[in-house]
N, C-alpha and C positions, 0 to 999 in steps of 0.2 A: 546366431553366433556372437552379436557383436553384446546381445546382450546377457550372455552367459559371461562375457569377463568385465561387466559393469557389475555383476553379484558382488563380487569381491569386495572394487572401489567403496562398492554401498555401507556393506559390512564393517570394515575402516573407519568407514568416515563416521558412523554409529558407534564403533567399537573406542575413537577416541573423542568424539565430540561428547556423547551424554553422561560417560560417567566425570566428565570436568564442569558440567554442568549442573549433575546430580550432586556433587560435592558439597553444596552451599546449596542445600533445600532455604534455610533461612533468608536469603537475599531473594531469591524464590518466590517465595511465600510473600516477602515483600511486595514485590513486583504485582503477585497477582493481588494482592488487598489493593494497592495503589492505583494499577487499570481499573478495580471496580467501585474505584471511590466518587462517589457525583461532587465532590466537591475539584478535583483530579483531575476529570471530564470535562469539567465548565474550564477549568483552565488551560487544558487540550483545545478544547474548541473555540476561545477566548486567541488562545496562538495561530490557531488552525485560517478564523476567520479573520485578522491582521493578514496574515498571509494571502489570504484569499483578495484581501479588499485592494491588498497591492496589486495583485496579477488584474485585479478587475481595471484598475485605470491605465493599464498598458496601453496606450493610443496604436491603435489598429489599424484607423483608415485608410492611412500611407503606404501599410504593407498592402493593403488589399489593393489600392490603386495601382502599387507596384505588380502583383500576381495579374490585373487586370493585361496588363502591358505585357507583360512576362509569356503567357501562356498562350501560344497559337489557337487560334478558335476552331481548328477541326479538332482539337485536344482537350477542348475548353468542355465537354460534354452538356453545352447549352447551357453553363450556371457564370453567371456575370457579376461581380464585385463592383459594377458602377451604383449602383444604389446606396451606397454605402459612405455617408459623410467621410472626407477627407482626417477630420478632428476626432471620428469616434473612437472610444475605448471600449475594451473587451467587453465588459462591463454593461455598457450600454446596447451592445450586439446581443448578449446574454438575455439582457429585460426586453430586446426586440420580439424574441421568440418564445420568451416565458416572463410574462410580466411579475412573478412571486418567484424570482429567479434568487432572491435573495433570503429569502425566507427558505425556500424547496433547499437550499446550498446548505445553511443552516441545521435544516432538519437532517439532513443527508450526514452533516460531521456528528451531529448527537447523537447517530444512532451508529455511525462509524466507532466511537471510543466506548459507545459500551459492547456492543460486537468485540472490538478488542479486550474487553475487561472477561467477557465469554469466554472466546477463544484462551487465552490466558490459561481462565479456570480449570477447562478442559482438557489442555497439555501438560496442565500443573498434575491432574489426576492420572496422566498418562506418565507422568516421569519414571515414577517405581519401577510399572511394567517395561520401560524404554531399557531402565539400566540394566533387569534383570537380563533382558534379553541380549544387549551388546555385553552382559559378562558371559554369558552360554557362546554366543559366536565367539567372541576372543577365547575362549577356552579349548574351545571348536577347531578355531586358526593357530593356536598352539600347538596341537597336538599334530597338526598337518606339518612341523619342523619338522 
């Protein structure tokens, strides 16, 4: 039942999001050249791993020293945070358990933005059929006035 009147919301929410979307194929079209541009990409990934290199030196030890203390040991499920340098950062917890953790992260965003520049592509060839279909339902939902 509940999802017989989520049809509706759906329909709406199609009926005005893609033809305001469809409107401006041009910016669009932008869009999708620019996801699947390598030069685009390196600089996604160029922002992407700044980002990353900050979150890597978050100094972690102290929380984990704290979670040590924090968590009752019949709760603790036998996994212990005292091994764990007081000074360490994410970063270094990262390359404990994958020494090409830096490299693997890397390869992991390069193939994240062009994935992006994919998907893009793919939803850019769906738009036509997206609009024609929320002009049939809004015409649909018209005529039910």
């Amino acid at each position: 039942m509940r999802s017989l009147f989520s049809l509706p919301l759906l329909a709406v929410s199609l009926s005005l999001s893609v033809p305001a979307a469809a409107q401006d194929e041009g910016a669009e079209s932008e869009l999708i050249e620019k996801l699947n541009d390598p030069e685009f990409q390196d600089g996604m990934v160029s922002m992407m791993s700044g980002f990353m290199a900050a979150m890597m030196d978050l100094p972690i030890g102290q929380f984990a020293a704290a979670m040590e203390k924090a968590v009752p040991e019949d709760l603790d499920g036998g996994e212990t945070f005292s091994d764990i340098d007081p000074d360490a950062t994410l970063g270094e917890l990262a390359a404990r358990d994958n020494p090409d953790f830096n490299a693997d992260m890397e390869d992991t965003m390069r193939k994240g933005t062009a994935m992006m520049g994919i998907m893009a592509t793919e939803f850019g060839a769906l738009l036509p059929q997206l609009k024609a279909m929320s002009e049939k339902m809004k015409k649909r939902m018209d005529a039910l006035e």
